[in-house]
C-alpha positions in Angstrom: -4.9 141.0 37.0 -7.1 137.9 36.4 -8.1 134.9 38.7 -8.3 131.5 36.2 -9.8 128.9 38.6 -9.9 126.2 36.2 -13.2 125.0 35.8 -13.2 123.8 31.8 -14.8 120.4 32.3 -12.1 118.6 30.5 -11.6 115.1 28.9 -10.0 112.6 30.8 -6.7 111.8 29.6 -4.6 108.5 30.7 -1.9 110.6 32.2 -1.7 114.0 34.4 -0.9 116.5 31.8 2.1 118.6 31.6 0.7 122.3 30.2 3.1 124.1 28.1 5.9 125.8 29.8 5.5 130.0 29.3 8.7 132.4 29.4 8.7 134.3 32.8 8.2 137.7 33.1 8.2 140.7 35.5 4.9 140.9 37.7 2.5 143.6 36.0 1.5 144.5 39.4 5.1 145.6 40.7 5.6 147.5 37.2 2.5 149.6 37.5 3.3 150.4 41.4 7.0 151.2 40.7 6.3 153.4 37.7 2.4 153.7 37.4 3.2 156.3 34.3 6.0 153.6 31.9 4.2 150.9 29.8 7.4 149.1 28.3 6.9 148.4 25.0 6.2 144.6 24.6 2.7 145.4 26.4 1.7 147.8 23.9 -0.6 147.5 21.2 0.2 148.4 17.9 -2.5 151.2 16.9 -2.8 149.3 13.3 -4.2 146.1 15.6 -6.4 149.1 17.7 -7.4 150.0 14.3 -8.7 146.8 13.4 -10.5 146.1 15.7 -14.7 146.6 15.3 -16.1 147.4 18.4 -20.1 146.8 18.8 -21.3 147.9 22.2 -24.8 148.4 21.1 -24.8 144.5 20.5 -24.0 143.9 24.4 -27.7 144.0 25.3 -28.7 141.4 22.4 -26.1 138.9 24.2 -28.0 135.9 25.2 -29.1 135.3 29.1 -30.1 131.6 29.5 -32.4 131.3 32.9 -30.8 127.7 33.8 -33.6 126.1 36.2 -35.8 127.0 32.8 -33.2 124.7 30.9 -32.5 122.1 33.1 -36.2 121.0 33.5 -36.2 120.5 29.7 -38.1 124.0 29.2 -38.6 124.0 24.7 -38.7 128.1 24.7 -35.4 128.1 26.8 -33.7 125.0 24.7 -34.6 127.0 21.6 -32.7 130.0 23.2 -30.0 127.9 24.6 -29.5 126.5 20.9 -29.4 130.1 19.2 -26.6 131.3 21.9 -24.4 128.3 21.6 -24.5 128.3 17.5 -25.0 132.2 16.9 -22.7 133.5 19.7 -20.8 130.9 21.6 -21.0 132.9 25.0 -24.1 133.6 27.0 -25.0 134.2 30.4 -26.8 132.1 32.9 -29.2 133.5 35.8 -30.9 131.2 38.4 -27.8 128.7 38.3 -28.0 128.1 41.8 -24.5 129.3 43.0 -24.9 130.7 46.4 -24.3 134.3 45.9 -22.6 134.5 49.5 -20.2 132.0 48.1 -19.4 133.9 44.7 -19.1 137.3 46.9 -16.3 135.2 48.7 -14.7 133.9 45.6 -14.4 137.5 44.6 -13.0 138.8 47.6 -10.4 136.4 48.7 -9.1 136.7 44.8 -9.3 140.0 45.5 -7.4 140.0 48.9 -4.8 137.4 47.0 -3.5 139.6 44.3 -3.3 142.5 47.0 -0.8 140.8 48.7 2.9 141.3 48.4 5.1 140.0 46.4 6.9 137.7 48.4 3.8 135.7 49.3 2.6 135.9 45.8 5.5 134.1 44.9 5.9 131.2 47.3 3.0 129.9 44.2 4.9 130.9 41.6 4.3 129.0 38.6 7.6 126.9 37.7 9.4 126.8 34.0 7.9 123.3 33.5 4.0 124.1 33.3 1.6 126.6 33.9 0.3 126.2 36.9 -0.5 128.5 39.8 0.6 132.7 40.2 2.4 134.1 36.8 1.5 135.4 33.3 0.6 131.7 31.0 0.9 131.3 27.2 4.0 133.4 27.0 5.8 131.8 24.2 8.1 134.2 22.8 9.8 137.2 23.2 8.4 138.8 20.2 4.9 138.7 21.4 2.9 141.5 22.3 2.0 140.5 26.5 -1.2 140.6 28.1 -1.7 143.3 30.5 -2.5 141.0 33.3 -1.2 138.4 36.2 -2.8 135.1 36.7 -3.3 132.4 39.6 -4.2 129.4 37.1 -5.8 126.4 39.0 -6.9 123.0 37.7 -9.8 122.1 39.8 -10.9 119.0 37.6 -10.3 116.0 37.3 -9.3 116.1 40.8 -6.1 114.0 40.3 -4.8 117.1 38.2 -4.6 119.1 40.8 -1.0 120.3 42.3 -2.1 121.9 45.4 1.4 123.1 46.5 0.1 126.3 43.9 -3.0 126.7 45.7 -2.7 129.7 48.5 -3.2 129.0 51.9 -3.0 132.8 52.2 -5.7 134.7 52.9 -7.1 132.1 55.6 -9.9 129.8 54.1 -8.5 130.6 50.4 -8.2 127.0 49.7 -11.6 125.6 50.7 -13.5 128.7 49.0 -11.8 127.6 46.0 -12.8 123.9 46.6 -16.4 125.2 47.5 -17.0 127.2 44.1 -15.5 125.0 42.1 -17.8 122.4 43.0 -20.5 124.4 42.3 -19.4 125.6 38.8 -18.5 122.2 38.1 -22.6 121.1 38.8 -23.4 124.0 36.8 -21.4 122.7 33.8 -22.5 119.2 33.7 -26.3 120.6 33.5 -25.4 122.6 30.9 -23.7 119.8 29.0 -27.0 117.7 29.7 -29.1 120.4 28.1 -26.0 120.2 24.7 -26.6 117.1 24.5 -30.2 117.6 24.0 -30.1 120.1 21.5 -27.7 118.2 19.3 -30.1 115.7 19.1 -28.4 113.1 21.8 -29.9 111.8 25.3 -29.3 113.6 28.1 -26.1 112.6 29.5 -24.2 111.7 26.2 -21.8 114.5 25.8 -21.0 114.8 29.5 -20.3 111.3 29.6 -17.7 111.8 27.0 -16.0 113.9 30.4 -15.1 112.4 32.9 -12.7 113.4 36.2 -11.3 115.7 34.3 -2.3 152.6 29.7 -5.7 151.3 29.5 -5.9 152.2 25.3 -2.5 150.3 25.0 -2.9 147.4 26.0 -4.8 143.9 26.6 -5.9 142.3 29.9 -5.9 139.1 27.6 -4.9 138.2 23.9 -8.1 137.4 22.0 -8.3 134.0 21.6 -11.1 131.0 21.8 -10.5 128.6 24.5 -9.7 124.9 23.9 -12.0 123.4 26.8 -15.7 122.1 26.1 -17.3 125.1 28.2 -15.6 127.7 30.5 -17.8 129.3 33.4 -16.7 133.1 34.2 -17.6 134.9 36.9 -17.3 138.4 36.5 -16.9 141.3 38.7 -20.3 143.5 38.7 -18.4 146.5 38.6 -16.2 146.1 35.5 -17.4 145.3 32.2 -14.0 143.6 31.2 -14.6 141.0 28.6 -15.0 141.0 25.0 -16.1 138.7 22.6 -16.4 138.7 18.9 -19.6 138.3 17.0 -20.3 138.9 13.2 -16.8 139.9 13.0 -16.9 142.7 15.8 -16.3 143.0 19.5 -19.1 143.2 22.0 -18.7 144.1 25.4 -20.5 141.3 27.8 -21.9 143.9 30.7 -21.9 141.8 34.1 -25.3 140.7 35.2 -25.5 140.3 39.1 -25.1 137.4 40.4 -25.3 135.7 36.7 -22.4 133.6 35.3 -21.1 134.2 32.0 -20.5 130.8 29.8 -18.1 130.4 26.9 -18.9 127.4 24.2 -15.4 126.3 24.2 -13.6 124.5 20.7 -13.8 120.7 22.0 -17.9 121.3 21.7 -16.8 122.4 18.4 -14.4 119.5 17.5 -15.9 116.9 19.9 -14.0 113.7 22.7 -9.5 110.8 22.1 -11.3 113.8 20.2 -13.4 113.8 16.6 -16.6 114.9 15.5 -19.4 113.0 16.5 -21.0 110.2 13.5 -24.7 111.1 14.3 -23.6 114.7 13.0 -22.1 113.6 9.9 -23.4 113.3 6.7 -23.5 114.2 2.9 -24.2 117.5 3.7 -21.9 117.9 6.4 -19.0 116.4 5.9 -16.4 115.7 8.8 -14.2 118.7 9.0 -11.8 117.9 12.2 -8.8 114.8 12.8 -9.5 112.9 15.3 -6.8 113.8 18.1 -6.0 113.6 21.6 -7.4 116.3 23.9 -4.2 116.5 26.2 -2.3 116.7 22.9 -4.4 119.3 21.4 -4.3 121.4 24.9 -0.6 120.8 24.7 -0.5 122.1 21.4 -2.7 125.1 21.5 -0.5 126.3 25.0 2.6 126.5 22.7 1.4 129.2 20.7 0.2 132.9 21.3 -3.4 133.4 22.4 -4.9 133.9 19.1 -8.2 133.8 17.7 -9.0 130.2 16.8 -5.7 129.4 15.3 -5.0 125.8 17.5 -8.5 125.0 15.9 -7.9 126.0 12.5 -4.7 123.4 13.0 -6.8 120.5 13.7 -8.9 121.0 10.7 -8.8 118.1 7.9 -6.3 119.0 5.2 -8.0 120.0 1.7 -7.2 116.6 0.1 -9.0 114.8 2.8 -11.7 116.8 2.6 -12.2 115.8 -1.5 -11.2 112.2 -0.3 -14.9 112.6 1.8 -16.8 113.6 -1.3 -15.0 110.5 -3.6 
């Protein structure tokens, strides 16, 4: 199971966006406590995709751990570090980010006490055919797909006129407002660490976040690998279970859960960046512009429509060959 309170910070767009609709499915929860033992085969794995995959635990302890009051106060050793994560890794994690731990012990729990619930209040947020929003399984986009072993409550948090509330669960008590509490937080934490992007790709301070504005275990995967389509994505993991993966010099490396420390993913708008094309001060002879300029909500749109995959809704927004040679002309 997975909690997904959305806090991508996200471009504005002129309308609320309508997310990609995902096929419903049977609740992975209710499988597993009807027949703990039966896997049904559209979860599972094929061992030739187990086989390919490189796994590099010993890497986990070379993951990058940014201290954040360091960075916001413009520290040059931490910036340097900052910089080596964001264009060596893409994922890091951040300590001394401020987040009340009282108040990410809460998030945990009523998440927690959420997906423990039955089924029947689970489902009064069901997410409908339309969009993904609220309690379900997103990005399921065809029957031929091999599912994520996992359940979702999806949230947009931000820009606050996004949000459709009647998915957000007044059960347990005080469910909403903790959500509303940490998302606030994480949202602070985000537009610091946009500041300190923009610094390091050789911008003032507030550039890039002014371009964002209110906006059987061995069978099977929790979720598809796949590179998210937001600028940055704050996780907070649980300190007990070492759950995420991510891939780095063409292996997977286990991210081990620092207390109380948030995990940060450099998400494929930095990469393509806001309507979205690379920036001009980062264009030159030498490096020529690589992406179409597009529409966020269309690109979101698009990238929702397919399986989660690796960085193949990036790879689509890539300039063609010919205009490529066009540059060079």
């Amino acid at each position: 199971m997975s909690l997904n309170v959305d806090e991508d910070l996200v471009t504005e767009m002129e309308e609320a966006p309508t997310l990609a609709p995902s096929i419903p499915l049977e609740n992975v929860q209710e499988m597993v406590r009807n027949d703990p033992l039966h896997v049904p085969i559209g979860y599972v794995t094929s061992q030739e995709e187990l086989e390919k995959a490189n796994y590099m635990p010993h890497l986990s302890s070379e993951i990058p751990v940014i201290d954040l009051a360091l960075l916001s106060n413009g520290n040059k050793e931490e910036l340097l570090k900052f910089d080596v994560a964001c264009k060596e890794w893409g994922f890091f994690q951040i300590v001394n980010h401020g987040v009340q731990t009282e108040l990410m012990q809460k998030m945990k729990d009523a998440a927690s006490e959420f997906f423990n619930l039955p089924i029947e209040e689970k489902n009064k947020y069901a997410m409908v055919s339309s969009e993904t929003h609220g309690y379900g399984k997103g990005c399921v986009v065809s029957g031929e797909q091999t599912l994520d072993w996992s359940d979702s409550l999806i949230l947009i948090t931000y820009p606050t006129q996004y949000r459709k509330l009647q998915f957000w669960p007044k059960t347990p008590e005080g469910f909403m407002e903790i959500i509303e509490a940490y998302a606030s937080e994480v949202r602070r934490v985000g537009e610091e660490l946009l500041s300190s992007m923009s610094v390091i790709m050789g911008m003032r301070k507030h550039v890039l976040f002014g371009l964002h504005k209110e906006s059987t275990p061995e069978q099977v995967q929790g979720l598809s690998p796949h590179s998210d389509t937001s600028s940055i994505t704050l996780l907070m993991q649980d300190d007990d279970v070492t759950g995420l993966e991510i891939r780095h010099q063409g292996g997977w490396v286990p991210v081990n859960p620092i207390p109380d420390a948030l995990v940060v993913n450099v998400g494929d708008v930095t990469e393509h960046d806001v309507e979205v094309e690379p920036l001009d001060h980062m264009i030159d002879s030498h490096n020529p512009k690589l992406f179409q300029k597009v529409r966020y909500g269309d690109y979101l749109r698009q990238s929702l429509k397919r399986k989660l995959e690796g960085k193949t809704h990036l790879n689509e927004a890539k300039l063609k060959e010919s205009d490529l040679r066009n540059q060079d002309d």
